[in-house]
Chimera marker file (.cmm) of the C-alpha trace (Angstrom):
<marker_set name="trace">
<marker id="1" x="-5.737" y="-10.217" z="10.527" r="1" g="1" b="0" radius="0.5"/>
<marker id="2" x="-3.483" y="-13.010" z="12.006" r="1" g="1" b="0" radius="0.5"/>
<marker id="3" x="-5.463" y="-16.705" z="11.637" r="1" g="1" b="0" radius="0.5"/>
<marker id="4" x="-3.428" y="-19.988" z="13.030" r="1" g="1" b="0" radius="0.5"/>
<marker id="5" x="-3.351" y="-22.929" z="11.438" r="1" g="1" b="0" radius="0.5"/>
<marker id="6" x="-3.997" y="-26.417" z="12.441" r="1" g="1" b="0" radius="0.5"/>
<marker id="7" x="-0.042" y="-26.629" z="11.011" r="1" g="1" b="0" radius="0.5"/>
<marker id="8" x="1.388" y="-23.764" z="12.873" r="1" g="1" b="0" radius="0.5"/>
<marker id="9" x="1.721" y="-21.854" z="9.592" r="1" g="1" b="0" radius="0.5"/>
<marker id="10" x="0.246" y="-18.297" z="10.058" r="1" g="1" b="0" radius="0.5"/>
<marker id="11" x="-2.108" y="-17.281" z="7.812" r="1" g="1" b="0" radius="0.5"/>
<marker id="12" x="-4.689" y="-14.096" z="7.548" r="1" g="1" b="0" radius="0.5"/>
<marker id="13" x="-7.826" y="-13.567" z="6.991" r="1" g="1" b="0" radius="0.5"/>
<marker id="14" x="-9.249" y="-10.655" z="4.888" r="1" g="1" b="0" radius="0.5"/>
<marker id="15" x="-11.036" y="-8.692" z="6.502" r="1" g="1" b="0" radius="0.5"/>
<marker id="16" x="-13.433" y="-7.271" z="3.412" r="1" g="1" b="0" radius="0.5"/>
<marker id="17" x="-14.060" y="-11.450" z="2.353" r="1" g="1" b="0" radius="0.5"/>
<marker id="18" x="-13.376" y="-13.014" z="5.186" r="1" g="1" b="0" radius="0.5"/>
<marker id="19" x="-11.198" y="-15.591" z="2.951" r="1" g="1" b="0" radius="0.5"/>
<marker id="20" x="-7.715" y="-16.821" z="4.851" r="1" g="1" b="0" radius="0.5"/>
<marker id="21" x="-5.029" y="-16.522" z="2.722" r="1" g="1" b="0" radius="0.5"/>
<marker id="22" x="-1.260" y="-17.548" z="2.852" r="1" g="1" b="0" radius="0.5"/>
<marker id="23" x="1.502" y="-14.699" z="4.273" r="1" g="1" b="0" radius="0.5"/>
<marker id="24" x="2.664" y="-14.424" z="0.492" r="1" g="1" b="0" radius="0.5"/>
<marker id="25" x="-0.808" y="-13.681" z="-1.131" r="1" g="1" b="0" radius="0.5"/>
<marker id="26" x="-1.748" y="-11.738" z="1.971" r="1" g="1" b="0" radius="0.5"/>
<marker id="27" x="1.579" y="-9.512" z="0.960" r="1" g="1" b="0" radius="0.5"/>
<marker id="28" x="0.764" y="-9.187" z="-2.469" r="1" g="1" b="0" radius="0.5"/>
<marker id="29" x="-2.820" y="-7.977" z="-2.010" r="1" g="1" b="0" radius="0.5"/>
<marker id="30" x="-1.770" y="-4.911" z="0.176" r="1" g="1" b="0" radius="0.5"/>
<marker id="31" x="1.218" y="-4.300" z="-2.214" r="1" g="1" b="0" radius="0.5"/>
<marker id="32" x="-1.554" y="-3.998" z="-5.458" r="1" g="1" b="0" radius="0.5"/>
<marker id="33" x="-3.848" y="-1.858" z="-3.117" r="1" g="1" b="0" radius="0.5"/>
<marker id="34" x="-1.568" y="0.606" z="-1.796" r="1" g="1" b="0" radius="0.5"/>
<marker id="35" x="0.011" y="0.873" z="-5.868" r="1" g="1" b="0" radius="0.5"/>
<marker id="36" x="-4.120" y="1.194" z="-6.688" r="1" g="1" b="0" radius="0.5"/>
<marker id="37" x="-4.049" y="3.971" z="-4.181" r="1" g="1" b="0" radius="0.5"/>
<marker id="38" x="-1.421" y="6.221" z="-5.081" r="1" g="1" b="0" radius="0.5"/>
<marker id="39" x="-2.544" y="5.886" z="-8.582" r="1" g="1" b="0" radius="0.5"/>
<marker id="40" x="-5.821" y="6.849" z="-7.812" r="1" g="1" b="0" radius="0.5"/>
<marker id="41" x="-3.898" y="9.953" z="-5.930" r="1" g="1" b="0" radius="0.5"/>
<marker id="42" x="-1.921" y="10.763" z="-9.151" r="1" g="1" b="0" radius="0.5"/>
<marker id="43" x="1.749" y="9.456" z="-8.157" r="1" g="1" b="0" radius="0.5"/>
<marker id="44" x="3.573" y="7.435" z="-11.078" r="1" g="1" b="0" radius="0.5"/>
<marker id="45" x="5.280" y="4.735" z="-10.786" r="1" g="1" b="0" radius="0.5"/>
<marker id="46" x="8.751" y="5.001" z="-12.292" r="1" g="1" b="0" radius="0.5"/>
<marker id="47" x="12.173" y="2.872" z="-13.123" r="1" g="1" b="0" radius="0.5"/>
<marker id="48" x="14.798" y="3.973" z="-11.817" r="1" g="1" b="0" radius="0.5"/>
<marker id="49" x="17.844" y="1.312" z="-12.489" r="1" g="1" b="0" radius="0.5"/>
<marker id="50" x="15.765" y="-1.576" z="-12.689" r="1" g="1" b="0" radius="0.5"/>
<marker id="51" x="13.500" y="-0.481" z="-9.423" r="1" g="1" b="0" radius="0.5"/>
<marker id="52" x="10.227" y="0.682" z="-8.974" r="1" g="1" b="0" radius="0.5"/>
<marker id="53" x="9.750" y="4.003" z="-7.289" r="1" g="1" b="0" radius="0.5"/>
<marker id="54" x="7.070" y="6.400" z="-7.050" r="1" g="1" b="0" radius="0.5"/>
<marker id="55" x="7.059" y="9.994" z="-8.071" r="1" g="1" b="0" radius="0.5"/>
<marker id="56" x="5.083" y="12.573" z="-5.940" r="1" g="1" b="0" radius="0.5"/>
<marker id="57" x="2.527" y="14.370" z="-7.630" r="1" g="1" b="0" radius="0.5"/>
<marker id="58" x="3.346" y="18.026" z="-6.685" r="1" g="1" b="0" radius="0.5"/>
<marker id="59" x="7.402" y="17.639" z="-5.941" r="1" g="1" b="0" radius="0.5"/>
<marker id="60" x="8.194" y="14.490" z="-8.205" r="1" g="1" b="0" radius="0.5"/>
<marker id="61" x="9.834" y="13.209" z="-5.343" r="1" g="1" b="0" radius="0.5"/>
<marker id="62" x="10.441" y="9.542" z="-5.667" r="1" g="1" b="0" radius="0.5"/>
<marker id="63" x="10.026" y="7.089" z="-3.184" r="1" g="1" b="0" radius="0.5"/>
<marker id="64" x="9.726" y="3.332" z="-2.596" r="1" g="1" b="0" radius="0.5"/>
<marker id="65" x="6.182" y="1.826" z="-2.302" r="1" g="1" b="0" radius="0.5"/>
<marker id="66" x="5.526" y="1.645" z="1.096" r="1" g="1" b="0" radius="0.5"/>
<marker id="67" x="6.908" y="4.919" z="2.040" r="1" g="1" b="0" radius="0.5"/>
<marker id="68" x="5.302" y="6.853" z="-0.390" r="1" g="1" b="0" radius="0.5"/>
<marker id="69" x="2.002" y="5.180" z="0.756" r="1" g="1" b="0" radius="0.5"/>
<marker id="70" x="2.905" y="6.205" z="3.736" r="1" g="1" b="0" radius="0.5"/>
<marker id="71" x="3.646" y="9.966" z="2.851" r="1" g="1" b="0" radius="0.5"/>
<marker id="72" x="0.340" y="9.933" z="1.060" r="1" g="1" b="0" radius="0.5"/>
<marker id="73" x="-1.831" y="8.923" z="4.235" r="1" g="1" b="0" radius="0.5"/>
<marker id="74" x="-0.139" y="11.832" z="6.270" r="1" g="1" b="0" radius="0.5"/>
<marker id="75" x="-0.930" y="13.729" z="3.383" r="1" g="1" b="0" radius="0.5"/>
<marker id="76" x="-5.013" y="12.571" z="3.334" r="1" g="1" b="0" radius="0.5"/>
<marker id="77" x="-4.871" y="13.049" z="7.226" r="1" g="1" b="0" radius="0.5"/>
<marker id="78" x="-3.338" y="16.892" z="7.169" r="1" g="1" b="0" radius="0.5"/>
<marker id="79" x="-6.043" y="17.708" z="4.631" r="1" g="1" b="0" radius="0.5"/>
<marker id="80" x="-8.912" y="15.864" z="6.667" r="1" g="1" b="0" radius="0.5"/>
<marker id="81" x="-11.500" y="18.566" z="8.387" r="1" g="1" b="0" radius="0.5"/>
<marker id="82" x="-9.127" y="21.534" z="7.138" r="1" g="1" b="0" radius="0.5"/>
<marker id="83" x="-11.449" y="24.276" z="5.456" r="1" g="1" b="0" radius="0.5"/>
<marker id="84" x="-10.501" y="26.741" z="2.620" r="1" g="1" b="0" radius="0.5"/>
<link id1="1" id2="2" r="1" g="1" b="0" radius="0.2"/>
<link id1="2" id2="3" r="1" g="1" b="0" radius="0.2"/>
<link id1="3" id2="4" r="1" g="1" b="0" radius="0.2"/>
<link id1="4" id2="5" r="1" g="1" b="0" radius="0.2"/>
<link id1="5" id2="6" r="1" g="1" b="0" radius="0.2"/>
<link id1="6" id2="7" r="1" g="1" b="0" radius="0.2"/>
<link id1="7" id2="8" r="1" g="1" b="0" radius="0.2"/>
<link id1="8" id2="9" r="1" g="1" b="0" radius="0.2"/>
<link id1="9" id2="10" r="1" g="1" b="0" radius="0.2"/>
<link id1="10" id2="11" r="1" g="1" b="0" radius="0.2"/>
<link id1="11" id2="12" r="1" g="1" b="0" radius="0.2"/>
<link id1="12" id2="13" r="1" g="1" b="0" radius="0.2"/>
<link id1="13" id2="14" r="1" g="1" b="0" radius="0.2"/>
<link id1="14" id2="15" r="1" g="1" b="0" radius="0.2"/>
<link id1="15" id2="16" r="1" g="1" b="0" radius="0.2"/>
<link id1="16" id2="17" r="1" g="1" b="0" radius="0.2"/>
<link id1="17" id2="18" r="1" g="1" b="0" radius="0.2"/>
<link id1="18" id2="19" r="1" g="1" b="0" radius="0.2"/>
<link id1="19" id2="20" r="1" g="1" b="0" radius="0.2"/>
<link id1="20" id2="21" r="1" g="1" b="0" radius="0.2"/>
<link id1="21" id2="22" r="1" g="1" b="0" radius="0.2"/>
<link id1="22" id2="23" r="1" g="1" b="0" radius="0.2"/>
<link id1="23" id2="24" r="1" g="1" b="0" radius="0.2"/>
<link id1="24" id2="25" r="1" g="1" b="0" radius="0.2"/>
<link id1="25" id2="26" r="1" g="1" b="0" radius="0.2"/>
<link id1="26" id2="27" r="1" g="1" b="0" radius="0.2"/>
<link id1="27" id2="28" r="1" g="1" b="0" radius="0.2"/>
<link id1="28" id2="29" r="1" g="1" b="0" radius="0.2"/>
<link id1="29" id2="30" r="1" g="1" b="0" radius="0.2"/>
<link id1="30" id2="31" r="1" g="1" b="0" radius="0.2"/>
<link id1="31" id2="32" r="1" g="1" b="0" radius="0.2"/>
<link id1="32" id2="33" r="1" g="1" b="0" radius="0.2"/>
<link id1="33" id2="34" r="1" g="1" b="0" radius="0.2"/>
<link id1="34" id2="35" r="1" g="1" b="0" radius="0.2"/>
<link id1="35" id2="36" r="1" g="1" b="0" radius="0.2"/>
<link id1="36" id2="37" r="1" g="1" b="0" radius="0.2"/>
<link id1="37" id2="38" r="1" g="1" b="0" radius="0.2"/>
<link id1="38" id2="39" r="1" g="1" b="0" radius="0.2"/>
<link id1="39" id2="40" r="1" g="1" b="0" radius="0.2"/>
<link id1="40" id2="41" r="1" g="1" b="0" radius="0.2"/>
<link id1="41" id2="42" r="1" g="1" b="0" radius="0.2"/>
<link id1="42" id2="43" r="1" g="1" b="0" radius="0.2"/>
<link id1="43" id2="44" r="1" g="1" b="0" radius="0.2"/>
<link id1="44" id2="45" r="1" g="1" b="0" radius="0.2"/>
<link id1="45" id2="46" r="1" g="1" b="0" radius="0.2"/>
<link id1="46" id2="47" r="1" g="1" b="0" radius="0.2"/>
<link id1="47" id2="48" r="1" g="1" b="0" radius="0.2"/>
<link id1="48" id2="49" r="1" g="1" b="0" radius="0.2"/>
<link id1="49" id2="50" r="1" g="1" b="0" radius="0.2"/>
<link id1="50" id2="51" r="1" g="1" b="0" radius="0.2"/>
<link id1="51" id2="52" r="1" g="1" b="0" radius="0.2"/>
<link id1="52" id2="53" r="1" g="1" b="0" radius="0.2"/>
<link id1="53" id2="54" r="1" g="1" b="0" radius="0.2"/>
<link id1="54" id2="55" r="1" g="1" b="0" radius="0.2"/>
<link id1="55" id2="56" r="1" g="1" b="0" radius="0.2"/>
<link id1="56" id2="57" r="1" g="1" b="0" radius="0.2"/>
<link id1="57" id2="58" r="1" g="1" b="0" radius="0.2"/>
<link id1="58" id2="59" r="1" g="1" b="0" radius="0.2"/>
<link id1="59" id2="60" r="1" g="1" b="0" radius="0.2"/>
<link id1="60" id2="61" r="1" g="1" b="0" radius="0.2"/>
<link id1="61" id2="62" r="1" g="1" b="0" radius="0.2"/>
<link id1="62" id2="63" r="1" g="1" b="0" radius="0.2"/>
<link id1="63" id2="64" r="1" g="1" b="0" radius="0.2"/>
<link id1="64" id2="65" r="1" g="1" b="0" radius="0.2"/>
<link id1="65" id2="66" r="1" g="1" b="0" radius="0.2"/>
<link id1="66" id2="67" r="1" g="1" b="0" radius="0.2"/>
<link id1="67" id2="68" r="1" g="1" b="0" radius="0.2"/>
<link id1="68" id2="69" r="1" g="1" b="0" radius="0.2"/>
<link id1="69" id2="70" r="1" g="1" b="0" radius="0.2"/>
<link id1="70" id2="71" r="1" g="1" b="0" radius="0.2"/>
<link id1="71" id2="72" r="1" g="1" b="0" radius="0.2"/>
<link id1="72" id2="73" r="1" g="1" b="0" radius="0.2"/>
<link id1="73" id2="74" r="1" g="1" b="0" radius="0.2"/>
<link id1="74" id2="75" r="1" g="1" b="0" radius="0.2"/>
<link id1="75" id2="76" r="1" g="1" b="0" radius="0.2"/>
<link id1="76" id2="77" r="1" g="1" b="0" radius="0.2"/>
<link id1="77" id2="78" r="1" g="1" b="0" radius="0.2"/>
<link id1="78" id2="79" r="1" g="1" b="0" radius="0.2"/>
<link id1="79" id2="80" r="1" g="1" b="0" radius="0.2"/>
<link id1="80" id2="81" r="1" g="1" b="0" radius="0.2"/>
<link id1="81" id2="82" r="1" g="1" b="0" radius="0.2"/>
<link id1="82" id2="83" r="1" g="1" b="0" radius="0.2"/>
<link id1="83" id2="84" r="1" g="1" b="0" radius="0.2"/>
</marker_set>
């Protein structure tokens, strides 16, 4: 969430601490949460010439890290309320 400083500088606050954080750290906490996420969902991170991408789980698709975060919530959100 968006906080203003006394300096102009815009800063956010996190929302599970409360704490306000720089843009930067702010960045980097998301980034280690979505990777904690799709681990947690079975993708693997791989190297592909010197850059990170993330395999898919049942295709081995790669992607970047914030689209294959992103496939992975439209993935959660097909399989929400669906019974087999």
């Amino acid at each position: 969430m968006p906080v203003e400083s006394r300096l102009g500088k815009r800063r956010f606050r996190d929302p599970d601490t409360g704490r306000v954080m720089p843009g930067g750290a702010a960045l980097d906490k998301v980034e280690r949460r979505e990777e904690q996420e799709l681990e947690n969902e079975g993708w693997e991170r791989v190297e592909v010439g010197g850059e990170s991408y993330w395999s898919k789980p049942d295709s081995g698709r790669l992607y970047p890290r914030g689209s294959a975060h992103d496939v992975q919530k439209r993935t959660d959100a097909k399989g929400e309320g669906r019974i087999d």
